[in-house]
C-alpha positions, -999 to 999 in steps of 0.1 A, spaced: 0 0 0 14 34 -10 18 64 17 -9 82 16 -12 117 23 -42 126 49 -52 154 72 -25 159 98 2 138 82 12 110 60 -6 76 69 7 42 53 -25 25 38 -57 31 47 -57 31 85 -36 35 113 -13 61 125 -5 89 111 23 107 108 38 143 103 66 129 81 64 110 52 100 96 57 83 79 88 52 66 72 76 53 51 93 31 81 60 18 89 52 5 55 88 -13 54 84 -28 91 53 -41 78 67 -57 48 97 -70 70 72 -87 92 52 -105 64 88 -120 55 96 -129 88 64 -146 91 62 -160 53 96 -181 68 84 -197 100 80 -236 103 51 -249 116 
């Protein structure tokens, strides 16, 4: 999901926090990607 721009801030996707900086909506969307990697890997 692309950063979006939204009143008060940036906000990566469609809900959640938002953010004054872009740069740190930014982080969020590659934390979130990192996770769904991290998790992708896992044995069960």
């Amino acid at each position: 999901m692309p950063v979006q721009k939204v009143k008060g801030g940036y906000r990566y996707g469609t809900s959640g926090k938002v953010y004054k900086r872009r740069e740190d909506a930014v982080k969020q969307g590659q934390a979130i990607h990192a996770s769904k990697n991290k998790r992708g890997k896992r044995k069960k």
